[in-house]
C-alpha positions in Angstrom: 142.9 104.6 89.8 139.8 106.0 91.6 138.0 104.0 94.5 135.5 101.3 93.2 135.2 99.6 96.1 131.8 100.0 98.8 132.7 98.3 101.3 135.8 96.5 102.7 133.7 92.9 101.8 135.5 91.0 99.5 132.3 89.6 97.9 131.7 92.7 97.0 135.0 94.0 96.2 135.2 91.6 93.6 131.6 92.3 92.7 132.6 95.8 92.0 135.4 95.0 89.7 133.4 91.8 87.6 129.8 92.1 88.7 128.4 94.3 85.9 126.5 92.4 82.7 129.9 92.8 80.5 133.4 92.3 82.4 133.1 88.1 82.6 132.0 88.0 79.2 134.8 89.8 77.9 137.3 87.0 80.2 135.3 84.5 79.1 135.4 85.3 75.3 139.4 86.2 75.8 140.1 82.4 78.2 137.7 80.3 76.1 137.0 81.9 72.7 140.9 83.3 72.4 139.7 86.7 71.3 142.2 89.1 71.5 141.6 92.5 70.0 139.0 95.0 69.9 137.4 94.2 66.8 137.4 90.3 68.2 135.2 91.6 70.6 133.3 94.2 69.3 132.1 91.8 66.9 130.8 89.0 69.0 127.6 87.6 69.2 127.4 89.3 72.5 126.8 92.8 71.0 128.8 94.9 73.6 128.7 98.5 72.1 132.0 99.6 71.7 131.6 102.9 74.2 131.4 100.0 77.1 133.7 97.7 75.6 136.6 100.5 75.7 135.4 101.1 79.2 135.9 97.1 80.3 138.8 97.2 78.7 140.4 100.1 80.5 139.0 99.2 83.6 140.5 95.6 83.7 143.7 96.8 82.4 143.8 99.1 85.2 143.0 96.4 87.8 146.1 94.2 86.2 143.1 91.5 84.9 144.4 91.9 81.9 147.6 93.3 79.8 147.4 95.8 76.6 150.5 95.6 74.1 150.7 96.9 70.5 151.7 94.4 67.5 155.3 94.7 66.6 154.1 94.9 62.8 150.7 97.0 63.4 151.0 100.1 66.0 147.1 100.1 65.7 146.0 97.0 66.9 145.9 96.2 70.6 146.5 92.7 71.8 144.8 92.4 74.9 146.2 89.1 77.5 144.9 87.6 80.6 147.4 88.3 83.7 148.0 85.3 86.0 144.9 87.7 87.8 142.4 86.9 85.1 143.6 83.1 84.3 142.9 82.7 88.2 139.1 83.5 87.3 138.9 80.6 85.4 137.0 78.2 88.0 134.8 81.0 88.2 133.8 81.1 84.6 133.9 77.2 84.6 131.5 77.2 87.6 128.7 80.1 85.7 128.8 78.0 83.0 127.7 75.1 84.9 125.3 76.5 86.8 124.1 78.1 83.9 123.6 75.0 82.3 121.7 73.5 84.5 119.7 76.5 86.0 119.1 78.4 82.8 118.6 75.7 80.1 114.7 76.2 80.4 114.7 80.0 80.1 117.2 79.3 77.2 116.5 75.8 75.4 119.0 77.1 72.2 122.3 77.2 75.0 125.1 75.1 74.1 125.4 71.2 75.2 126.7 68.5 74.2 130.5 66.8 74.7 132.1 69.9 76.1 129.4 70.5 78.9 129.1 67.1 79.9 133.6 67.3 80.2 132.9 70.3 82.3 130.3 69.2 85.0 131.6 65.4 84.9 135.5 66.8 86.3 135.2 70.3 86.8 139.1 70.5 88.2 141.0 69.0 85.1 138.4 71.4 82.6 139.6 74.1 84.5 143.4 73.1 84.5 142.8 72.4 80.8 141.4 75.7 80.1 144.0 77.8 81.5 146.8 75.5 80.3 145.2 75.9 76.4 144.8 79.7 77.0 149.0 80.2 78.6 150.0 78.1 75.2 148.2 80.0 73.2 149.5 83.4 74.2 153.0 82.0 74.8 153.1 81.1 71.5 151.8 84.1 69.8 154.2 86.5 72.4 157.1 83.7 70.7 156.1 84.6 67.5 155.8 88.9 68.3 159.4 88.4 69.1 
């Protein structure tokens, strides 16, 4: 793994891993969308071209963010996982969506509201507890079913 890092700043350290325009949409799509594979992403609404996409991919793989296995019944398809690394970027996401929300919403009137914004800004701790509990049931069950 080559040296991403500028500085020994941990800002910016973790700015050089997840500050580019792409790396927290893909954990965001993965935690709160439950994409999984490739094509799940490459066809988003996001529109990540797939040259950058392999790239995030590789690149959060490589910093344990995220985990790459094969299908038992399909050699082709990648699953990709969180890691207990990328579930612990969930009060991150939780808190860009938030400020999103409420800094954004008037550059961007079409944004998502309603019931599951107001859950997240009116008890930001249990959202995030019941994110990454939904996403770790989700994935234990599909590794159950792998087996």
């Amino acid at each position: 793994m080559n040296n991403k890092f500028r500085c020994n700043c941990p800002i910016t350290s973790a700015l050089d891993i997840l500050g580019d325009r792409w790396t927290l949409v893909i954990i965001k799509q993965m935690l709160i969308e439950g994409k999984k594979t490739f094509k799940d992403f490459s066809e988003s609404e996001e529109a990540i071209a797939t040259n950058i996409l392999s790239s995030r991919l590789k690149m959060l793989e490589e910093f344990n963010i995220i985990t790459k296995e094969k299908l038992l019944n399909n050699n082709k398809t990648n699953i990709y996982t969180l890691t207990q690394k990328g579930i612990a970027l969930t009060p991150i996401i939780v808190e860009l969506c938030i400020w999103g929300d409420v800094n954004m919403r008037d550059f961007q009137p079409e944004m998502i509201d309603g019931e599951y914004m107001d859950a997240l800004k009116n008890n930001k701790e249990k959202s995030i507890l019941e994110l990454q509990k939904k996403y770790l049931e989700k994935t234990d069950s599909k590794k159950n079913k792998k087996r």
